[in-house]
N, C-alpha and C positions, 0 to 999 in steps of 0.2 A: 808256421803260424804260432804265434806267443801267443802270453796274457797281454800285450800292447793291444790299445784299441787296433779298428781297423773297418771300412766301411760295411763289409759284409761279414757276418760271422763264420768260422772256422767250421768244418763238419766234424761229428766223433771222431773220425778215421785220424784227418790231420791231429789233432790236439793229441791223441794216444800215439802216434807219432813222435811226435817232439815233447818229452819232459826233460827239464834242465833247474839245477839249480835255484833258478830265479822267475821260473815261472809256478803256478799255481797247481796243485793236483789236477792228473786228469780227468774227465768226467769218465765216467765207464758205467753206464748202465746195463743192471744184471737185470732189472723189468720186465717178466712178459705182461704188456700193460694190455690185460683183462678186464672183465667186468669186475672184480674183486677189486685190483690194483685202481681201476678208474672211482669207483664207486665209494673205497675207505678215502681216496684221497680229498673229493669233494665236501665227503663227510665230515673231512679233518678241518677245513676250510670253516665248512656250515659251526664247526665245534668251536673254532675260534672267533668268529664273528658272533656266536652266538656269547661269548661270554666275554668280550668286550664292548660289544654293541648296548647287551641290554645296562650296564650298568653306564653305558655314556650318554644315553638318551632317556634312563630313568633312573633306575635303581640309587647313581651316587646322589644325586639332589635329593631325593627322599633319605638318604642314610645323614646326607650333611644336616639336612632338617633336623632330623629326629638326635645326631650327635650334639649339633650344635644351633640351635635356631635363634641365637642373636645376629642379626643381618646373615645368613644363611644363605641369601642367594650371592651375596659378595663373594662370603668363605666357597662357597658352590663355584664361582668365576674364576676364583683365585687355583685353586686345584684342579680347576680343567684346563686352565691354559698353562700350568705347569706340567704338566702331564702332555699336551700336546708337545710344550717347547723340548721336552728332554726327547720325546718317540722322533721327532723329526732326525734330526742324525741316525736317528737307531737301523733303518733299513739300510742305504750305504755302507755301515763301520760293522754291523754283525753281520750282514751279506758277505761282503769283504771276508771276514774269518772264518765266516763258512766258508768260502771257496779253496782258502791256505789250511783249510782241515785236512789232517791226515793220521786218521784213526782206526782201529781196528774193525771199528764200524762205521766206516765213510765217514762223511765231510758233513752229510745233509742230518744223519739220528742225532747225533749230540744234540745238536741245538733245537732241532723238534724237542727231544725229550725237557732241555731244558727251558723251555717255553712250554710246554705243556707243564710243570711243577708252577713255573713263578707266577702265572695266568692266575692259578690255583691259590696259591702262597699271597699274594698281592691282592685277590679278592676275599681271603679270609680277613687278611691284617684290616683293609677296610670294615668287614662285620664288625672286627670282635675289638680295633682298637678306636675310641671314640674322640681321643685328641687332636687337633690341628696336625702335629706335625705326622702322629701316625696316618691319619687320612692323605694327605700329602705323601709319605713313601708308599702308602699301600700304593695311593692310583699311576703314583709314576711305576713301578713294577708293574703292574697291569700292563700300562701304556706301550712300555716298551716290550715286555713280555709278546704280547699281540704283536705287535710292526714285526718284529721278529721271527715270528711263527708264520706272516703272512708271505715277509720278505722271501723264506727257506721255503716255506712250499708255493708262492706263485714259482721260485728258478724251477722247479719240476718241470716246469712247462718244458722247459730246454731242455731240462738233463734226462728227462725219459718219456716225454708223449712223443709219437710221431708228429711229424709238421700237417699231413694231411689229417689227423682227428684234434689238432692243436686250437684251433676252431671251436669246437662243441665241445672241447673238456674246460678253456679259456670262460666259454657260454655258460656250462654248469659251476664254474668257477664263480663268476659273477651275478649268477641267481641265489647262489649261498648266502651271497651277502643279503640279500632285500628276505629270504625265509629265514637268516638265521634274525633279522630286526624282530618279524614276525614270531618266530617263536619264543623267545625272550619277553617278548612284552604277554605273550600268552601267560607263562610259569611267572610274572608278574601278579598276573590275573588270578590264577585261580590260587597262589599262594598267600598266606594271609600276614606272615614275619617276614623282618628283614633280612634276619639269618638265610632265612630259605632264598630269599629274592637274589641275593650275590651268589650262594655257592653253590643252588644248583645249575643255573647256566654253568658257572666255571667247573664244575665236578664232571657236567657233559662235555664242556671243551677239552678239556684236559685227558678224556677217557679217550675220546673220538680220535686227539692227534694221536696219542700210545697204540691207536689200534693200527692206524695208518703206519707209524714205526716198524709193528711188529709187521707189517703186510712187503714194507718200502728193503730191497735189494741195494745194496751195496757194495762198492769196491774197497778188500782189505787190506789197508797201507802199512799192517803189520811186518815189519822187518822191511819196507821200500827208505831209500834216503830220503831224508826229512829235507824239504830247502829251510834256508839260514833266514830266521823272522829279520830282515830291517826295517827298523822304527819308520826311519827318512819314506823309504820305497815302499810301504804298506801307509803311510800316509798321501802321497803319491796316487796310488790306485785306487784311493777313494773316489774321485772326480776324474774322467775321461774327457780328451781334445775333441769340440765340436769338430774340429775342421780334419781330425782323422778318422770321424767316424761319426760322418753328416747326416747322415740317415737315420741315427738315433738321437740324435739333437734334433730335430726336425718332428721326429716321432714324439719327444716329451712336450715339446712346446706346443704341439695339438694337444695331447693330453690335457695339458695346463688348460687350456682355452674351454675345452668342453665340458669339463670339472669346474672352472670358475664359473660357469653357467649354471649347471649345478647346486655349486654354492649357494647362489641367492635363492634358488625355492628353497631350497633344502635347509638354511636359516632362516630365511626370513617370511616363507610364506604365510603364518599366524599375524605378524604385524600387518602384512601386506593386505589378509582378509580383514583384518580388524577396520584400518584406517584407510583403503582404495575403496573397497568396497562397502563397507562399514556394517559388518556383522557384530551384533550384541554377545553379548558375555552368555548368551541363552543358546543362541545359533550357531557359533564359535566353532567349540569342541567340537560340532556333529559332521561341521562342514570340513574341519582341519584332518578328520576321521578319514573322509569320505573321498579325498583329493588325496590324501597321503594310499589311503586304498587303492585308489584305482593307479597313480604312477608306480607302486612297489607291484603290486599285480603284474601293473601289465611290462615293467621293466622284467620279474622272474620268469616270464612264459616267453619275453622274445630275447632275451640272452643267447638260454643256448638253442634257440630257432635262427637266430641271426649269424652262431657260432658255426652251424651244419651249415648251415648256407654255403656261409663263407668257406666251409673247405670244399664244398661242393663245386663251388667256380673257381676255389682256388687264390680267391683276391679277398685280402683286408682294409685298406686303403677304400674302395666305393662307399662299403659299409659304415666305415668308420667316418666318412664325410657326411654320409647321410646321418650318424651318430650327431656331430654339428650340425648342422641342420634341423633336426628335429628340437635336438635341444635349444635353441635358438628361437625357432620357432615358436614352439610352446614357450617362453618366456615372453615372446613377443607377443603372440595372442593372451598371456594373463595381463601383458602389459596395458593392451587394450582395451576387454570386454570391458561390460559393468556390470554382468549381469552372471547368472550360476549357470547356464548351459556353455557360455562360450571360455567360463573357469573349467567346465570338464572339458570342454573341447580342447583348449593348454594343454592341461593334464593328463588328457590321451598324448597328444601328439609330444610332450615332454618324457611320458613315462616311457613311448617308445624309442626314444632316443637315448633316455637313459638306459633302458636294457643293451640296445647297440653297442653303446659304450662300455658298460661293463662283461659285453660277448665277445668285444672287438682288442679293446685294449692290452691283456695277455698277449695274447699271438701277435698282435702288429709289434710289440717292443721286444717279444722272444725274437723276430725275424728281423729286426733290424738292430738290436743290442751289438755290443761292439767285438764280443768275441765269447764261444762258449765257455773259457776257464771264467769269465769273469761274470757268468750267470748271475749269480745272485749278489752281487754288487751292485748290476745293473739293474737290475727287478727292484732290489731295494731302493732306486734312484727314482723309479716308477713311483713307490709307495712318497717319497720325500717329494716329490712331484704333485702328485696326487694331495699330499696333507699342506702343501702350500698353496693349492690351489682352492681348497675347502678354505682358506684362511682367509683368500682373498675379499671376499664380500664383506666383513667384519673389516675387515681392515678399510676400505672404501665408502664403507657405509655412512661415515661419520659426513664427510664431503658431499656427496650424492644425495643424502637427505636431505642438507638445509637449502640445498636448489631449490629458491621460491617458496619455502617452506618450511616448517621444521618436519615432517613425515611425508617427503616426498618420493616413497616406496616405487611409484611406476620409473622417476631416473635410473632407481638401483633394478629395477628389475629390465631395464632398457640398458645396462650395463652389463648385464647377463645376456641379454639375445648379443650383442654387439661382440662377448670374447667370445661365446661359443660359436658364432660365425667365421670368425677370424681364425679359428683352428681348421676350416676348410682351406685357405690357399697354402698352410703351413704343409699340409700336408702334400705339395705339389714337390716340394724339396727332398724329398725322399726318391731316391732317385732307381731302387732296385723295387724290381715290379711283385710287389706283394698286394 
């Protein structure tokens, strides 16, 4: 077995087996994956979510304010979606080079370490440079810096958890994400500068991956034959054949579905409460509080509950339906109520769906990805999957609104139960029993 896709992935054994040329280092994990090993790695996760998260949901709008507050929220548009367009490629093409690493210190440190510096580097230049163009490179270094770091340590999942704890370390994987929201907006809180607000999130993300570094065991390629970089064929292995490796195309396009569900609470829920149900500028804030609490809550507690499960019985796939499902659900019931109990009622049933999904989706794409040399290529397809699918509701939105109306919120939020639905029969085409 190569680096060529292929339906079911390669075991360690095979892949240390056959190196050639023209395929990708082998993986060889030195890991006794411990409490120590399990626990920096999560942390490293929690470190990079925490210092990309808080400056994408708060911190850069108040920095763009405060640098430049003529139309502010444009300049604010204009540098988050340039920052999103350049991260998008970024997990594929530095996955990719993670994988053709071969360094004296593995394939996977380099690029933690150097994602751990630029996170750093990219959210100071934002502090400290108050111009258009430096605010623009600081967040696209950021941008990419994070997809990068996320890309290299979700391949972990492959290259050193067992398959049976691949479940609840996938689970603690994706609770990181919704504490490290939470903590960020806290050291928001009690900090009172802007200086403080960007760089100590990134000062803790950047310590946290280094720590994980110095914890993370690797294979050293010092003195092994180097394979020969071609342009053409490392362009090539960016993108895998659906049709040689079914099982992971089938896998991303639920992805998609469940995420583009997602999408719509997770942008648009404030207009949705404004104009559906039509909370004042007085009620607003406490309720937007109050429903973002309760889905991030209850999404961190049934992650990795959802992740033990799942290795418990051994199947990802139920889970991950019921992940559709719920999210579906809860979109469908905000679609409906009018009233603030059956908004928390969504909101349960959405936030446990999204924890599902974020408990789920690690392990289902380690287990059906196309082959292990190409780990983290493919994890980074996860993430380009993932951030396309966050795009979707924005991009739909425009459409779906003016049905009947100019703010007709319940179409787009009826467009969210309807993909996250549709990622259930997707996931019948996966045809190896995970």
């Amino acid at each position: 077995m190569t680096a060529s896709d292929s339906s079911t992935p390669a075991t360690h054994a095979e892949i240390i087996a056959e190196t050639s040329e023209t395929t990708a280092p082998s993986s060889v994990t030195l890991n006794q994956v411990g409490p120590t090993f399990l626990w920096s790695y999560v942390l490293a996760i929690f470190g990079v979510w925490t210092a990309v998260l808080t400056p994408t949901t708060v911190t850069l709008a108040l920095r763009v304010s405060e640098a430049i507050p003529t139309n502010s929220s444009v300049v604010y548009s204009l540098i988050a979606a340039i920052g999103a367009l350049v991260a998008l490629p970024a997990g594929p093409f530095f996955g990719r080079l993670s994988d053709i690493t071969m360094s004296r210190f593995g394939r996977r440190r380099p690029w933690l370490v150097a994602s751990a510096i630029s996170i750093l580097a990219g959210n100071a230049m934002v502090a400290f440079v108050g111009s258009l163009p430096g605010l623009i490179v600081g967040w696209m270094v950021v941008s990419v810096a994070g997809t990068v770091g996320l890309t290299v340590l979700w391949s972990m999942i492959a290259d050193s958890i067992p398959p049976h704890r691949a479940g609840l370390v996938a689970g603690l994987a994706g609770a990181a994400q919704g504490v490290g929201l939470i903590a960020g907006s806290f050291v928001v809180r009690i900090t009172a500068d802007m200086t403080s607000r960007l760089l100590i999130p990134a000062i803790l993300g950047a310590v946290l991956i280094l720590a994980f570094v110095a914890v993370l065991r690797e294979t050293d390629f010092a003195g092994q034959v180097r394979p020969k970089l071609d342009f053409r064929d490392f362009l090539r292995n960016l993108y895998f054949n659906p049709r040689k490796a079914p099982d992971f195309a089938w896998c991303l396009i639920s992805i998609f579905g469940v995420t583009a569900g997602v999408s719509v609470v997770a942008t648009f829920l404030v207009y949705f409460l404004q104009y559906e149900l039509h909370f004042g500028d007085d009620s607003l804030v406490p309720m937007v509080f109050e429903a973002t609490l309760i889905i991030n809550g209850i999404a961190s507690i049934v992650s990795p509950l959802g992740g033990k499960l799942a290795d418990r019985i051994g199947r990802r796939k139920p889970l991950f339906a019921c992940a559709g499902l719920l999210v579906g659900g809860g979109c469908a019931v905000m679609d409906l109520v009018t009233n603030v109990p059956g908004l928390f009622v969504g909101s349960v049933l959405f936030g446990i769906g999204y924890g599902l999904l974020l408990g789920q989706m690690l392990a289902l794409a380690a287990l059906t990805m196309t082959s292990w040399e190409n780990a983290a290529r493919d994890l980074g397809l996860v993430v380009l999957v993932q951030s396309a699918a966050l795009m979707s509701a924005p991009l739909v939105a425009p459409l779906l609104l003016g049905i009947g109306g100019p703010n007709n919120y319940r179409a787009l939020f009826a467009f969210g139960a309807g993909a996250a639905f549709l990622a259930i029969p997707a996931l019948l085409g996966i045809r190896r029993r995970c």
